[in-house]
C-alpha positions as CSV (number, residue, x, y, z in Angstrom):
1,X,13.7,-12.4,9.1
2,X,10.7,-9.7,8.1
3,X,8.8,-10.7,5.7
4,X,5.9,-8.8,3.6
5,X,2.8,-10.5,1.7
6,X,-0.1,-8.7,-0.1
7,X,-3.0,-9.7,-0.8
8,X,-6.4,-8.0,-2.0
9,X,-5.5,-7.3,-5.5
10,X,-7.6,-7.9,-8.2
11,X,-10.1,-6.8,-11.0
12,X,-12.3,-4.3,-10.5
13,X,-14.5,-1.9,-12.7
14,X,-14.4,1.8,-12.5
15,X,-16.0,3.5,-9.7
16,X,-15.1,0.2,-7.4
17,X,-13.8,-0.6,-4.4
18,X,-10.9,-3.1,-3.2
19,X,-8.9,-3.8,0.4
20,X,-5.2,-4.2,0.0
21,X,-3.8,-6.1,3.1
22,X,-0.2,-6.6,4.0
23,X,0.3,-9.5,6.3
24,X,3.9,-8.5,8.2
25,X,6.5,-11.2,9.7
26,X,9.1,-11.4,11.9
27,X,10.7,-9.0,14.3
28,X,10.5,-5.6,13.7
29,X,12.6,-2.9,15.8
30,X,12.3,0.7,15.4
31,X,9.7,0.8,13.3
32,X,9.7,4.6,11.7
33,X,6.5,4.1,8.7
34,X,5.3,1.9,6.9
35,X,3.4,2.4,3.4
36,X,2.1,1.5,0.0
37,X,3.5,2.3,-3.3
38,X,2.3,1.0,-6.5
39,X,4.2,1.1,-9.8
40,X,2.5,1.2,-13.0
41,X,3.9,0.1,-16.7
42,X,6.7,2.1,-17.7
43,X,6.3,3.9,-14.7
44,X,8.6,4.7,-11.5
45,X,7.7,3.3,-8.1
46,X,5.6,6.2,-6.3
47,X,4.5,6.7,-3.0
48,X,0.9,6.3,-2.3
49,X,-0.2,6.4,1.1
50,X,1.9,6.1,4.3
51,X,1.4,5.6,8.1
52,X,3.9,6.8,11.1
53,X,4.4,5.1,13.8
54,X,2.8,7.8,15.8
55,X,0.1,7.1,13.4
56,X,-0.1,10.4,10.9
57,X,-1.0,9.2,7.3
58,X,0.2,10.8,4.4
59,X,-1.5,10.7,0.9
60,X,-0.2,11.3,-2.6
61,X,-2.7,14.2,-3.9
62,X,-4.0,11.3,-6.8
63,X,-5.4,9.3,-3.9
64,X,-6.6,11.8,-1.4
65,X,-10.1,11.7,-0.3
66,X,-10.5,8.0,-2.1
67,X,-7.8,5.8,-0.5
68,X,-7.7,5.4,3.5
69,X,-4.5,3.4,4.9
70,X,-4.4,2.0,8.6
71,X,-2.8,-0.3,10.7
72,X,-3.3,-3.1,13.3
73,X,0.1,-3.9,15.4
74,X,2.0,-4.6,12.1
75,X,-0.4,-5.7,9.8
76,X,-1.3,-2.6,6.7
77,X,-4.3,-2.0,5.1
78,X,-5.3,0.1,1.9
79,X,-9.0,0.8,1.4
80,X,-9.2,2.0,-2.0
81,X,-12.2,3.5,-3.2
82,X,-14.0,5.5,-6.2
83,X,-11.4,3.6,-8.2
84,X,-9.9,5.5,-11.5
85,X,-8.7,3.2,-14.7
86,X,-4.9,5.3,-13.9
87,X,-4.7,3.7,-10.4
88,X,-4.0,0.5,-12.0
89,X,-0.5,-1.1,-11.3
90,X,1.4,-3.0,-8.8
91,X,0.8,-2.1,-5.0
92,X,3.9,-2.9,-2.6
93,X,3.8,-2.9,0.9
94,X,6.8,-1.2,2.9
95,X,8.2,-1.3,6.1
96,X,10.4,1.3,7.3
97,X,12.7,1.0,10.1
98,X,15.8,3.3,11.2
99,X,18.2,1.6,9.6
100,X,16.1,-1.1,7.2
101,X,13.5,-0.8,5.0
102,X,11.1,-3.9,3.6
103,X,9.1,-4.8,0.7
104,X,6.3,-7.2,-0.2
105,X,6.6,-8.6,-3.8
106,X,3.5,-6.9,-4.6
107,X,-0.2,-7.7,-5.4
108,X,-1.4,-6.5,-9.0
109,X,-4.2,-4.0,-9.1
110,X,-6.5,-3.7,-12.3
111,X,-9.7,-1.2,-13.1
112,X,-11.3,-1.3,-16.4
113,X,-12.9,1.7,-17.4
């Protein structure tokens, strides 16, 4: 059975920095991306960085050029930095596989401006 956990979330000011780390479980086969959304209050789920398994990143254009993603084996990082009061909200982890895809329960992420 896969299972996700977050961790890293937190309070932060402004102009901060915080490392959002998704600890990955169990056997995974096929693996196509994995990634981080975050969903903020009244909000839909959005996409906000992603990894390939070939390793190409993608980056919602809100993030680019503050948030870096990586990966080690099947562990997920999110180094967020320069941090804007708007990029509060939940961050979930995902795992993507051909024919599954898993979700971490989420990690809350709060900047006070």
């Amino acid at each position: 059975q896969v299972q996700l956990v977050e961790s890293g979330g937190g309070l932060v000011q402004a102009g901060g920095s915080l490392r959002l780390s998704c600890a990955v479980s169990g056997s995974i086969f096929n693996l196509n991306a994995m990634g981080w959304y975050r969903q903020a209050p009244g909000k839909q789920r959005e996409l906000v960085a992603s990894i390939t398994s070939g390793g190409t990143t993608h980056y919602a254009d809100s993030v680019k050029g503050r948030f870096t993603i990586s990966r080690d084996n099947y562990n997920l990082y999110l180094q967020m930095d320069s941090l804007k009061s708007e990029d509060t909200a939940v961050y979930y982890c995902n795992v993507r596989t051909i024919v599954s895809a898993y979700w971490g329960q989420g990690t809350q992420v709060t900047v006070s401006s």
